[in-house]
N, C-alpha and C positions, 0 to 999 in steps of 0.2 A: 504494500500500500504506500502510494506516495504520501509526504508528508504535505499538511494541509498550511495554506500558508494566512496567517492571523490578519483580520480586518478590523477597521477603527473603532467602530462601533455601533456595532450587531451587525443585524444583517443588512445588503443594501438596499438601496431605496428601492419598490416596487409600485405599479402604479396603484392607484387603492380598488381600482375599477376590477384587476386581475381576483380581487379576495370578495368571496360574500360578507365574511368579517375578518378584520384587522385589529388587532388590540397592541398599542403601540405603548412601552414603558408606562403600563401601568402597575403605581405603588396604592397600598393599603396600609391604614392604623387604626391599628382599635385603642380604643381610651382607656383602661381600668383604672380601680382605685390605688393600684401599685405604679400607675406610669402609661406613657402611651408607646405601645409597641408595632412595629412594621411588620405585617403577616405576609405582606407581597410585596416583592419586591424587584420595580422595573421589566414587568414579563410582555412580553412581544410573543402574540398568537396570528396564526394564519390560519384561514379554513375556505377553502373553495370551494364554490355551489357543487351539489353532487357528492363530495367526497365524507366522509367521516375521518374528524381527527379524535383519533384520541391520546387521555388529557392520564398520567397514570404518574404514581408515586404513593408516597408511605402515606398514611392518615396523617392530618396536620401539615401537608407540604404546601398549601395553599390554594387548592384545584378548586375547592369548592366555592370560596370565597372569591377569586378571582371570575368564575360566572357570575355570582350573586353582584360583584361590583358590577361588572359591564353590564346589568342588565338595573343595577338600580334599586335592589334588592336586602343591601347590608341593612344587617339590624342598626340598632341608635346609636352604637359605642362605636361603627366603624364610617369609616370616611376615605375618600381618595381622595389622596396627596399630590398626584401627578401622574398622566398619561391620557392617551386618548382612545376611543372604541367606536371605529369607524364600521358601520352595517348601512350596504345600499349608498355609499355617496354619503351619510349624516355620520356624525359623531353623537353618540348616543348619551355619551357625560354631559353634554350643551344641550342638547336639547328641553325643553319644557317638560314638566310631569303628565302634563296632561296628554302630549302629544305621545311619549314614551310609555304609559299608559294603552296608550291605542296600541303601540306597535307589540308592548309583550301580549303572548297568550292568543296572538293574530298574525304578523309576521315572524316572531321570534317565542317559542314553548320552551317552558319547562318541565325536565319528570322530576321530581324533590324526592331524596332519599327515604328510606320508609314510606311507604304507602298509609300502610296503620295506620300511623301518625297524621299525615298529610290529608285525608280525606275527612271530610265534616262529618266525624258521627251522629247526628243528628238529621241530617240527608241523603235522603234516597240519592242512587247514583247516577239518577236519569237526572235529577233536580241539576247535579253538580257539572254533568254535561252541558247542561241545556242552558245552565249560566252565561256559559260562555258564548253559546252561539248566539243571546240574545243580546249580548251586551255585543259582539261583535260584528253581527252579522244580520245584526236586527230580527231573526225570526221570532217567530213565535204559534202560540197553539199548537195545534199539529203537525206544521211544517217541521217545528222546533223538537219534538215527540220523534217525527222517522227518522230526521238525521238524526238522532242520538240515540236510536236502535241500529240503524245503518253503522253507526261509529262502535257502537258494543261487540257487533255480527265479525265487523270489521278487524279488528283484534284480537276474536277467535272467541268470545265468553258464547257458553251458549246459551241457547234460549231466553235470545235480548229481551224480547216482549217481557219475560217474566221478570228478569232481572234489573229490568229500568227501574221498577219500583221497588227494589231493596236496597237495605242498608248494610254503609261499610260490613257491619262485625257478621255479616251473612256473605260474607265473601272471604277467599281462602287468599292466603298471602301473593299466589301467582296470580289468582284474578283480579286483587285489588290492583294490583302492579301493572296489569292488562286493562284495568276503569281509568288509573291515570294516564296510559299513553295513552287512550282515546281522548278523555277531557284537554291533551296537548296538542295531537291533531286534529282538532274538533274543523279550527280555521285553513287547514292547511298550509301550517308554517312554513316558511322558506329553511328555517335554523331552528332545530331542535336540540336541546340542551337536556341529555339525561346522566344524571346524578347519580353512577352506582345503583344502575337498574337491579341488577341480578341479586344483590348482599341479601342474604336471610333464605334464597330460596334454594330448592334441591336441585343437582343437576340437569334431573329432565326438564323442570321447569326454568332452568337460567338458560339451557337450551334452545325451549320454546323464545322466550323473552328475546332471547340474540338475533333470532331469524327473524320473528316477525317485526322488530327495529331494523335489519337490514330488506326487508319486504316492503316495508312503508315507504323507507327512505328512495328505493328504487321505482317504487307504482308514485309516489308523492313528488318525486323530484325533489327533496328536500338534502339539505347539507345534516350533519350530526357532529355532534361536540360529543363522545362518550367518557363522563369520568369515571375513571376504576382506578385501585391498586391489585388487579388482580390481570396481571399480562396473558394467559389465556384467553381474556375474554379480548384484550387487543388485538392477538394475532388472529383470532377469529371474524373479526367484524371490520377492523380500522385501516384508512386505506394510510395513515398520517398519524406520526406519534411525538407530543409532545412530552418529555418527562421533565417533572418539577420535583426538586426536594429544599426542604426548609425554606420556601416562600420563591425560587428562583428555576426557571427555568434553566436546564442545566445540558440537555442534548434534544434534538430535533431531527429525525429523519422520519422516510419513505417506512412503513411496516417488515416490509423484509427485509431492505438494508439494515435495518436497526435489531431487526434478529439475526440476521448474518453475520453481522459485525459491527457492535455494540463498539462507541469510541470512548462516551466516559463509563469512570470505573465503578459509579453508583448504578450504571443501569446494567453493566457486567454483574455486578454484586446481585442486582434484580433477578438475574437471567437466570444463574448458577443455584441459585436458591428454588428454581421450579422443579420438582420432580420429574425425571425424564423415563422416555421409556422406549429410547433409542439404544441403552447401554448400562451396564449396570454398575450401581453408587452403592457405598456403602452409607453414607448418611448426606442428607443435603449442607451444602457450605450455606452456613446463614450468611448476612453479613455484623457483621460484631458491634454492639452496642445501638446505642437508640439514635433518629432522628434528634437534634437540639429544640427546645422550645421556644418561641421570638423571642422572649428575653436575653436567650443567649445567644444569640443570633451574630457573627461575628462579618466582619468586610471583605476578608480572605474566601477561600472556598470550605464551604461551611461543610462538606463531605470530609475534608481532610484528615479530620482525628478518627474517623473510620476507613479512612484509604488505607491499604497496604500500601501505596505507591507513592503515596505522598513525598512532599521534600521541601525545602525551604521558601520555594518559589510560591507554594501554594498559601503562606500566609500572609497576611495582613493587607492585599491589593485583590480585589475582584477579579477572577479570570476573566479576558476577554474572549469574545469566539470567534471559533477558528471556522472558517468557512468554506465547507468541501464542494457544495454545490450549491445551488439556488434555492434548494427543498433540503438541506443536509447542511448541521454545523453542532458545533458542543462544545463546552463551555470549560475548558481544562489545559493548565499548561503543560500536559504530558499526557495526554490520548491514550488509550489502549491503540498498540500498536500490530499488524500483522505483516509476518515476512510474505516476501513476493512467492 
């Protein structure tokens, strides 16, 4: 592999027209009663119509928060400090609420982690479809009633008719998780943003969930943001992988190159930890000690006291990235390297 030769700062410019969405050096802080700390920090996303990227790293790396900012969504303690989140031609941080409002849940969905949790026990699942499409799409009465059987049928629940009038806790962990993507495509988003669909369910059922999110996205024409820490479910679905640890995006490739030949040594550390069944292991190589909390969040490369590879070069200065391709770059001053 040739070596990758280091560029100024990030990636280069691209036109914004080229990306459905752009998220350019966007930072995040939340406020507590101990201090205000940086959860995100400077992350540059690309996602092109058609494609699904996915968004993967340890819990706490920032993935989730970093949708919730660019869509507008941070609870009260948190705030952006700096960057832009260009969707369609606007930047989505400038825009009005009201306008921004229009666009999520119509242009731009969310699936939110946990369904359980997420779905209004107190309303029936037709109610919670049908919200949407009247607040977005103006229907109503009956109009409003087919498509949000149409949307259940759609998803695979069966027996919409009956199931329009039931509530969450009359639904099994995979259907609730099948009532939220319908309630996301209700409008037929352009960008769909799901949050660690699969977490909680059994393999057939995270199975089911993967296909019919790559089903949708291809009958819908719609882009995907999928966030997981679970790399399986990337290689299966994602055409584009972003990896973020401790608030920073830290490598970016195509899905196979990035399983091919992993450049930093955190998402090496990822890989090596999956159970394989190509060859036989005697135990999986974890990677050694925990993700840092923003508190301790440091300027250098915040993987370094869990690197094997580390050296002096990696403290106290940001790595900058190193730029292989247009779609490929990673954030480290000493790459996983492979002889020719």
């Amino acid at each position: 592999m040739s070596k990758a030769a280091p560029i100024s700062n990030g990636a280069p410019e691209l036109a914004v027209e080229q990306y459905l969405l752009e998220v350019r050096g966007l930072s995040v802080v939340f406020d507590t009663p101990d201090g205000s700390y940086q959860v995100v920090d400077n992350v540059d996303l690309k996602v092109r119509a058609g494609r699904t990227l996915g968004l993967v790293g340890e819990s706490g790396s920032g993935k989730s928060v970093t949708c919730l900012a660019a869509l507008g969504l941070l609870a009260e303690s948190g705030r952006v400090t700096s960057g832009e989140v260009w969707f369609n031609g606007q930047d989505l941080l400038k825009i009005d609420g009201a306008k921004l409002s229009k666009l999520r849940g119509c242009e731009i969905a969310m699936v939110f982690q946990d369904p359980m949790v997420s779905l209004n026990p107190v309303r029936t699942i037709g109610w919670q479809i049908s919200e949407s499409l009247c607040l977005h799409q103006n229907l109503s009465g009956g109009a409003e009633r087919r498509r949000a059987i149409e949307l259940l049928d759609l998803v695979g629940i069966p027996e919409p008719q009956i199931r329009f009038n039931e509530y969450p806790h009359q639904f099994s962990g995979g259907m609730s998780q099948r009532a939220m993507i319908a309630m996301a495509i209700a409008c037929q988003p352009k960008l769909l943003i799901a949050d660690e669909p699969t977490t909680a369910l059994d393999v057939t059922i995270q199975a089911q969930i993967l296909e019919l999110l790559s089903d949708l996205k291809k009958e819908l024409n719609m882009a995907l943001i999928l966030i997981t820490h679970d790399l399986g479910v990337i290689a299966e679905v994602a055409d584009d992988v972003a990896v973020m640890y401790a608030g920073r995006v830290v490598e970016e490739a195509p899905v196979v190159e990035l399983f091919d030949a992993p450049l930093h040594h955190y998402t090496l550390g990822l890989l090596n930890s999956l159970p394989r069944v190509d060859r036989r292991v005697e135990h999986l190589n974890a990677i050694e000690g925990t993700a840092p909390p923003p508190h301790e969040f440091v300027e250098g490369c915040r993987f370094a006291e869990r690197c094997e590879q580390s050296h002096d070069a990696c403290y106290g200065v940001r790595p900058k990235f190193l730029q292989l391709a247009s779609t490929r770059r990673v954030a480290c001053t000493q790459p996983v390297s492979y002889d020719e």
